[in-house]
N, C-alpha and C positions, 0 to 999 in steps of 0.2 A: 235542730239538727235532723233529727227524725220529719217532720217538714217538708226541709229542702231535699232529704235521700228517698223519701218515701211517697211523698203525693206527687211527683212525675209519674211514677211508673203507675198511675191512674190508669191512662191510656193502654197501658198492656189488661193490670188485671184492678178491676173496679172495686176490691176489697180493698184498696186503698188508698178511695176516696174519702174518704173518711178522716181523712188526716185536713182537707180543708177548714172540717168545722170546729168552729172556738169553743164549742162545745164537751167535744168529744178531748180536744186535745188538752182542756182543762181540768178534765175528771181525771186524765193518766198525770198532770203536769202536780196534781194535788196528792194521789194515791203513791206518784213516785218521789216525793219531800216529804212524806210519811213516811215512807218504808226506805230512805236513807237516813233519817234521824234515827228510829229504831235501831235498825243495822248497825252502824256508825257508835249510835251512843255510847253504848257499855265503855269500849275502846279509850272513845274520846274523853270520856267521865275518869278514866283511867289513868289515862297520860296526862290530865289535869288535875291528880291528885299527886302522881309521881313527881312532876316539877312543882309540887306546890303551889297552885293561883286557886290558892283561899280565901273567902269572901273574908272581909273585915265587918264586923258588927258594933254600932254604934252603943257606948256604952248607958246611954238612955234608955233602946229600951231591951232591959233586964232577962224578958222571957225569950229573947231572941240568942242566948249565948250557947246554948245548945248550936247553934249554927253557923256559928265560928270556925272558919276552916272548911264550910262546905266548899266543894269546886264552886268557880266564879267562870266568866267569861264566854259561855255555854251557844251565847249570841253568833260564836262562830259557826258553833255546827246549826245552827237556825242560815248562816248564811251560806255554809256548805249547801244545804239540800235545796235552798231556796234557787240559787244561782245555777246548781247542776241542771236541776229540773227543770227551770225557764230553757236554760240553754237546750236541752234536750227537746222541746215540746211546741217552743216559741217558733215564732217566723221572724228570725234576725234577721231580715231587712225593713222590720218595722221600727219607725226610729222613736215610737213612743214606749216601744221594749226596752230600748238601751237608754232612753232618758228616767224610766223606773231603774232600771240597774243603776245608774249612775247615783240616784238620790238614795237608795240603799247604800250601796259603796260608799259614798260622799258622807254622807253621816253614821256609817257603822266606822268610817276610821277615827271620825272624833271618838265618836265613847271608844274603842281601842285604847288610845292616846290618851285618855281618861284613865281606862281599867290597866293598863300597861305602869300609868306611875302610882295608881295604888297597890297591886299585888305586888312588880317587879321591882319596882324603887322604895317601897316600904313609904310613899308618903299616899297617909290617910286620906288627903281633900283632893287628889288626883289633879287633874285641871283644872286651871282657875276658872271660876265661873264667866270670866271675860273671856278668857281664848277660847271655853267650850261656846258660848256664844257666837263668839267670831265666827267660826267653824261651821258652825249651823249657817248661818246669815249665807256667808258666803259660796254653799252649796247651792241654798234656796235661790237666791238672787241669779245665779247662773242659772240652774234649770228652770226659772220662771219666763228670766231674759229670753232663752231657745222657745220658749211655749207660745210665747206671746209671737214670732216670725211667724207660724206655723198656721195653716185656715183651718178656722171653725173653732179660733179662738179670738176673744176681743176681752174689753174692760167693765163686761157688764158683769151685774151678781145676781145671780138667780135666787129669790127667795119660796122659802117653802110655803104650801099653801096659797100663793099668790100665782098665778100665770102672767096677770099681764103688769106685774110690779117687777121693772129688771133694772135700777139704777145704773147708770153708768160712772164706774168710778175713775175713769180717767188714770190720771197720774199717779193717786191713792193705793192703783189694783195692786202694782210691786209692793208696797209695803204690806198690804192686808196680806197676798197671797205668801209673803215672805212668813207673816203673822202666823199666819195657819198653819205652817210646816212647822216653824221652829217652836211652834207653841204644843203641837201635837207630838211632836219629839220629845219636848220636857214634859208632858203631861205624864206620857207611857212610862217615860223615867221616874218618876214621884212614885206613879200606882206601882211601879215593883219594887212592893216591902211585903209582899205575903208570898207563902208558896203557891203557885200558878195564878197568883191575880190577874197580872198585866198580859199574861199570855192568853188568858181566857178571853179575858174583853178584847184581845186582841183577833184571835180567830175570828169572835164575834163580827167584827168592825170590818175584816178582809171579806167575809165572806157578803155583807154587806154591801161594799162595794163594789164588791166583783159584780154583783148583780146591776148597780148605776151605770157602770161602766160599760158591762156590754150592751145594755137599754140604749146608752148614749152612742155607741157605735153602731148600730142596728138602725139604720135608715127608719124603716116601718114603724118598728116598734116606739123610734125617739119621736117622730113627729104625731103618732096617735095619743101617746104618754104627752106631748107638748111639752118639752125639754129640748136642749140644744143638740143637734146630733154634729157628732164630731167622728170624719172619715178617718178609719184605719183604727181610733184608739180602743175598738171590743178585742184588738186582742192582748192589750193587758192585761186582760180578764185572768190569763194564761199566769199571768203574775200572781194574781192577787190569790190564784189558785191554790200555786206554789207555799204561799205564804201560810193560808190557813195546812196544807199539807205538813208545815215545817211545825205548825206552831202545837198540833196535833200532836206531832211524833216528838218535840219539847215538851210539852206538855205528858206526855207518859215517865220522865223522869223530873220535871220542874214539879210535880203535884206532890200534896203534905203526906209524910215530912219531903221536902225536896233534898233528891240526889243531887243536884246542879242546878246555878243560876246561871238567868242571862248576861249579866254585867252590865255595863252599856253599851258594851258594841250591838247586845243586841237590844236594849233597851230604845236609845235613839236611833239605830236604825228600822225599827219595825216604826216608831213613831213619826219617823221623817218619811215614810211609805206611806202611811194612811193620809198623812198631810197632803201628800202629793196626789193621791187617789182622788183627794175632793177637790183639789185643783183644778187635776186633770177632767173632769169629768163634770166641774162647772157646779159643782155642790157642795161649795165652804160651809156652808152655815147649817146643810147637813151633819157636819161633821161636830158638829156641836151638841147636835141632837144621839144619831147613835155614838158619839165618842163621849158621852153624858157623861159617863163612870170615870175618866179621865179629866175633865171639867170640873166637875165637885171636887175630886182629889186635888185636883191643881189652886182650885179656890180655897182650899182648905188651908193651903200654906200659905198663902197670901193675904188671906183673912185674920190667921196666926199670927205672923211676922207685925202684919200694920199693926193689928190690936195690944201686940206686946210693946212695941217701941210708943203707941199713943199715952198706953197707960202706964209706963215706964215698968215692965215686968207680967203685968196681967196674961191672962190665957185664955181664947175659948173655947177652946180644945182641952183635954188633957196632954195631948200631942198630934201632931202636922205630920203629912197625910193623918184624912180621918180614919185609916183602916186603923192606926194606930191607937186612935180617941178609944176607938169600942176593944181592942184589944185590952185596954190598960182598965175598960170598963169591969173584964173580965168573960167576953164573951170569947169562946174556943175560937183558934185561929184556922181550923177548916167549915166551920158555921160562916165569918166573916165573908170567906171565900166565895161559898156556894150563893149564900146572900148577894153577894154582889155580882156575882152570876147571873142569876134571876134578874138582874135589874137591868145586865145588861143586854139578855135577849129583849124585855121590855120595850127598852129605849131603842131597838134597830127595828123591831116590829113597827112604833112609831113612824123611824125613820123611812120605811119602807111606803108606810100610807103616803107618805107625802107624794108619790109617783101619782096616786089618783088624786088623792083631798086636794084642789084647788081651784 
């Protein structure tokens, strides 16, 4: 909005030129999803204690019943600030703006529809693991579908490391690309079982990206870097700005003890954005590297599940997500936190080399 009302009148007075660059307007698009999650929160933390959408805690594990009853659902006002602020900051006639919107939206309504029949229906398993899938599939496959019409996109996959290794996956790419979304959606859902875990690694990963992204939009900069340069899409950057801005100003009431969780609305939709991010910007298997912390978490239950049903009962965990292994170890559950913190600015530092190592 500010954009469209604002960088016209360039021509009169030159102080606001400045609204051209994806720069300037992602420093305000991030600083203003901050300071509406702050604002906002007390309120909103309030009126979700008033109607009661109380987190249900799993009776497994034991030291988590103190948090029974926290507010749940918190994903909103993460989508409050996010959407105000793009809208505010973005240039909505770029349609790579409204295809991040859509994939936020698109998967912040499944978890909804998740977190709506566990807190509001009283049934604990919310949606079934099939329809939540469905759900996912069916956002990803549509926004992939519009990606793929679109130039300066094709079937190749860029690997890290390698310049001039770029396989062409053909027919393959809709599933992988479908893969990546829906896999990075359930990943961020696993990793939130601590106070501020999933949100942290999740800052992490936007601000990450945000970086790929406007590289990959920036003519100059993509073909010196030697990466794909894709016209128009640096100003999702504006997005992904928003995003760490919201996660930021979550994150001041999700940190331990947590006033509010995200639920799933906000859970799979910050997950089905980072998805989209490495999509968009032609760096899936990036997303593997800084999305590590989400990876491990996600292997962890998969690793769990097989090894239970092989050896009819066995464990190699003490419990799935591993944030839970080292909790039931007995290490403090703000230690865990910070720990995997660490690990995760790590792994986006990695990810970042990959722009020169290859």
């Amino acid at each position: 909005m500010f954009y469209h009302l604002l960088y016209p009148l360039s021509d009169v007075y030159s102080v606001f030129n400045v609204f051209r660059y994806i720069t300037f307007r992602s420093i305000y698009a991030l600083l203003t999803a901050l300071l509406l999650s702050i604002v906002f929160g007390p309120r909103f933390i309030c009126w979700l204690r008033k109607i009661k959408f109380g987190q249900y805690i799993q009776e497994e594990v034991s030291c988590h019943e103190k948090k029974q009853g926290t507010p749940t659902m918190g994903g909103l006002l993460i989508a409050f600030s996010v959407l105000t602020s793009v809208l505010l900051w973005g240039d909505l006639t770029n349609k790579y703006i409204w295809l991040s919107i859509f994939v936020f939206v698109g998967f912040g309504l499944v978890g909804f529809v998740d977190d709506y029949l566990k807190v509001v229906k009283k049934n604990n398993k919310g949606l079934s693991a099939r329809g939540k899938f469905l759900g996912q599939v069916i956002v990803s496959v549509g926004v992939v579908t519009l990606l793929l019409t679109l130039p300066g996109y094709d079937t190749k996959l860029l690997v890290p490391f390698f310049k001039n290794f770029q396989p062409d996956l053909g027919l393959f790419y809709m599933p992988f690309a479908v893969l990546v979304m829906v896999g990075a959606s359930n990943g961020v859902n696993l990793t939130d079982g601590l106070d501020g875990l999933a949100i942290g690694h999740t800052i992490v990963c936007a601000a990450c990206f945000a970086l790929f992204i406007y590289v990959s939009g920036h003519i100059h900069l993509a073909r010196y870097l030697q990466i794909a340069y894709i016209p128009g899409v640096g100003e999702v950057t504006v997005f992904c700005a928003a995003l760490v801005g919201a996660g930021l100003g979550f994150l001041w009431f999700n940190a331990h003890p947590a006033d509010v969780f995200m639920g799933d609305v906000g859970s799979l939709s910050l997950g089905g954005s980072l998805g989209f991010m490495a999509v968009l910007c032609k760096q899936e298997l990036v997303l593997v590297i800084v999305g590590g912390l989400f990876v491990i978490e996600t292997l962890s239950v998969i690793l769990q599940v097989g090894y239970f049903k092989l050896t009819n009962g066995k464990r190699i965990f003490k419990m799935a997500p591993i944030h839970h292994h080292f909790e039931l170890k007995g290490i403090p559950e703000s230690k865990i936190i910070v720990r995997f913190w660490i690990l995760s600015i790590l792994l986006a530092l990695i990810a970042l080399s990959t722009l020169k190592l290859r």
